[in-house]
C-alpha positions in Angstrom: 0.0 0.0 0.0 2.7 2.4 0.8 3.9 2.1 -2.9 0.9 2.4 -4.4 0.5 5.6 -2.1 3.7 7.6 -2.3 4.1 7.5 1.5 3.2 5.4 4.8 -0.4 5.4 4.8 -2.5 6.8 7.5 -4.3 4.6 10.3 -7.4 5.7 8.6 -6.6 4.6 4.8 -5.4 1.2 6.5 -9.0 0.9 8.2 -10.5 2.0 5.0 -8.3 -1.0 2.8 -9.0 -3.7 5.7 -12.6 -2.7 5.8 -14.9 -1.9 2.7 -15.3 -5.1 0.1 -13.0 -4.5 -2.6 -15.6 -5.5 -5.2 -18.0 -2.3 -4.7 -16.3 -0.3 -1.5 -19.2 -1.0 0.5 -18.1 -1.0 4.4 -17.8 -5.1 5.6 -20.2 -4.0 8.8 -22.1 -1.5 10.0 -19.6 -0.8 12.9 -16.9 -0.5 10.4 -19.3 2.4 8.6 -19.8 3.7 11.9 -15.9 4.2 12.7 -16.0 5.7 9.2 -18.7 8.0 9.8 -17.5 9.0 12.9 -13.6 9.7 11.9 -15.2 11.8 9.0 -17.2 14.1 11.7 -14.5 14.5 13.7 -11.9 15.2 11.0 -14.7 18.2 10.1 -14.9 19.2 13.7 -11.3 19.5 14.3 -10.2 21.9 11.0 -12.5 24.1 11.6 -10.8 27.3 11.3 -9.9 28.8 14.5 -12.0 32.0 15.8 -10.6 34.7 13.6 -9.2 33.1 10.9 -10.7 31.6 8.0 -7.8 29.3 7.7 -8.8 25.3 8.3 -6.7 24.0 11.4 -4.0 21.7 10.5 -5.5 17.9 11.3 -3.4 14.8 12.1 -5.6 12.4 10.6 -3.5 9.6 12.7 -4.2 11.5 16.0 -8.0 11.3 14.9 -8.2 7.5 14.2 -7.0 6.9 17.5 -9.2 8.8 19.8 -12.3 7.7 16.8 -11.1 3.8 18.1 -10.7 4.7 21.4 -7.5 4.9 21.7 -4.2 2.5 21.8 -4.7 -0.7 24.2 -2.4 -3.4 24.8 0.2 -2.0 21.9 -3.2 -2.6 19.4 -5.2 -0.2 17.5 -8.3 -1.7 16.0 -9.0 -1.3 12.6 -5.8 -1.3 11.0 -4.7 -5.5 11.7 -1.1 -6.8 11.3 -0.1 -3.4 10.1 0.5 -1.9 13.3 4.1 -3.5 13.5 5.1 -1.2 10.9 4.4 2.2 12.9 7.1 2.4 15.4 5.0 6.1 16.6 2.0 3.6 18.0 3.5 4.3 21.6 3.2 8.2 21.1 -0.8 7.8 20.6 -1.5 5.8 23.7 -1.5 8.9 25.8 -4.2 10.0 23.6 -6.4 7.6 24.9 -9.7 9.0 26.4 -9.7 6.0 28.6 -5.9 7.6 30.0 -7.6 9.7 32.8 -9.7 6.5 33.5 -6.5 4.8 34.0 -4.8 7.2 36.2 -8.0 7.0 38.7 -7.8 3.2 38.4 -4.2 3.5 39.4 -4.8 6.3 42.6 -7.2 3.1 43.2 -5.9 0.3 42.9 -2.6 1.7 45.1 -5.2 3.0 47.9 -6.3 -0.5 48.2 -2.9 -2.1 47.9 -1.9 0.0 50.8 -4.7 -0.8 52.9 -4.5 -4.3 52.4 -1.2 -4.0 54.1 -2.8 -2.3 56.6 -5.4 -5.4 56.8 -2.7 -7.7 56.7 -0.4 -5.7 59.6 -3.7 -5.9 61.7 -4.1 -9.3 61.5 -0.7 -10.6 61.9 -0.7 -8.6 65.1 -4.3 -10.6 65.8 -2.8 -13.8 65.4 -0.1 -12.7 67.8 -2.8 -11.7 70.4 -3.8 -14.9 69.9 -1.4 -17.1 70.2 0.0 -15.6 73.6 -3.8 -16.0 74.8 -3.7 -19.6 73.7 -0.2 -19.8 75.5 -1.7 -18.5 78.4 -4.5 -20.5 78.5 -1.9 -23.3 78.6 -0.2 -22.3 81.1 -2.9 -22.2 83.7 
């Protein structure tokens, strides 16, 4: 594709080549027209000019495709298949995740509880202490 092309193709012409039938360009689903539908809105939304200006806005149509999918997860980006091994800038986009201030929460969470799991666990080891010179008391009597 990148020959045919002239350059590395976007994520979006990947998603366009992996998804519409090559025999009439329909889209293979409707979730794949949906993507398709939405990427276009966006790309609109997002060169609008700027207040004052009458120039569009510059638009990384990469940048786009990412947040349209929802974003990098686990080193994947859906839509665009085996091809993702040949964009060595996938790692730059998975900040651009609208699921990343999601993450950081989850993260602030999940440390809270690891911490008072400790907590838990300090408590009850000094239980089992308590315990066991009750029991050894006991014992003794």
């Amino acid at each position: 594709m990148e020959q045919s092309l002239g350059k590395k193709p976007t994520y979006y012409e990947l998603f366009i080549r992996n998804h519409t039938k090559r025999s009439d360009g329909s889209f293979v689903n409707e979730k794949a027209k949906a993507l398709n539908d939405d990427f276009i809105r966006l790309r609109e939304e997002m060169s609008q000019p700027e207040e004052g200006s009458s120039e569009p806005r510059p638009v990384d149509d990469n940048e786009i495709f990412v947040k349209n999918v929802g974003g990098v997860k686990k080193s994947r980006l859906y839509g665009i298949g085996s091809e993702i091994s040949t964009y060595s800038s996938i790692a730059s986009f998975s900040g651009t995740s609208p699921a990343t201030g999601h993450n950081h929460e989850l993260e602030d969470k999940l440390q809270l509880v690891q911490e008072e799991n400790k907590l838990l666990r300090d408590q009850f080891k000094d239980l089992q202490d308590q315990h066991q010179k009750i029991q050894e008391q006991n014992q003794k009597m």
